[in-house]
C-alpha positions as CSV (number, residue, x, y, z in Angstrom):
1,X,8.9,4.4,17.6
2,X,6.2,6.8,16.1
3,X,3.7,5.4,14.2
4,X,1.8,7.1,11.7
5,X,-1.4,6.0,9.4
6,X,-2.3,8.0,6.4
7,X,-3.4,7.3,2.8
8,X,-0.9,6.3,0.1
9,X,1.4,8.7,-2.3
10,X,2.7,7.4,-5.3
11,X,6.1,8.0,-3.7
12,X,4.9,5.0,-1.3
13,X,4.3,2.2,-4.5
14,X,7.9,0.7,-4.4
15,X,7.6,0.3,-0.2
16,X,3.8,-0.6,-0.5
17,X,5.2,-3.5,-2.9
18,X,7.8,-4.7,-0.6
19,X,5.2,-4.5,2.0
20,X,3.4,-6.7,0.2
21,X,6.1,-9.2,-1.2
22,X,6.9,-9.3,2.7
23,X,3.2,-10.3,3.9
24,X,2.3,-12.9,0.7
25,X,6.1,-14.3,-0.1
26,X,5.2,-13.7,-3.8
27,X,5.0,-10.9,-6.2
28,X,1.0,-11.6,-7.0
29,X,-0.5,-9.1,-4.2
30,X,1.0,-6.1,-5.4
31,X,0.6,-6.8,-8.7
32,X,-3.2,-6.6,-7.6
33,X,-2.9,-3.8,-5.8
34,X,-1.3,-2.2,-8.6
35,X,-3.6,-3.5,-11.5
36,X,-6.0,-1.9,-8.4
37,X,-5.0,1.4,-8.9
38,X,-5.6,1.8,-12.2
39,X,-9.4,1.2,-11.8
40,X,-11.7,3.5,-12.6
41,X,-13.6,2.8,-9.0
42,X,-9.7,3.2,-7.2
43,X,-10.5,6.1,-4.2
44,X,-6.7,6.8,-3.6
45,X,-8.3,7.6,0.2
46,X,-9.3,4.4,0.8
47,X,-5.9,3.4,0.3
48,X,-4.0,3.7,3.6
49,X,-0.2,2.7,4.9
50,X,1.3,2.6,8.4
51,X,4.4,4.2,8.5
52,X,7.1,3.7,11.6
53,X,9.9,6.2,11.8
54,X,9.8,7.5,8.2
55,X,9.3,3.6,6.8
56,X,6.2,2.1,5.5
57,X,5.6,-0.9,7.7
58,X,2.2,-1.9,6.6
59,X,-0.8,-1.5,4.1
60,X,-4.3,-1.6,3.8
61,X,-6.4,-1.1,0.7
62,X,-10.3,-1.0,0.5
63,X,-11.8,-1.4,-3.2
64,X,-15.4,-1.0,-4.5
């Protein structure tokens, strides 16, 4: 398994999601991280997903 760690693309929102949904067993956390996003203080750097094999396997977000 190759793991990689590298900041988000908005081709990674649906996976990030499920990521989510995954960790929490409920739809609320990436509903935050999406309301997140639209922030005017979002750094899209500081918004970071582990990715195993071409899949996004986790997700970390730092906000101001």
């Amino acid at each position: 398994m190759t793991l990689k760690i590298r900041p988000e693309t908005t081709a990674d929102y649906p996976a990030i999601t499920a990521v989510n949904y995954i960790a929490f067993g409920q739809p609320g956390e990436g509903k935050l991280v999406e309301n997140l996003r639209k922030s005017s203080k979002f750094v899209p750097e500081l918004s970071i997903v582990a990715e195993a094999d071409g899949k996004i396997v986790g997700h970390i977000f730092f906000s101001q």
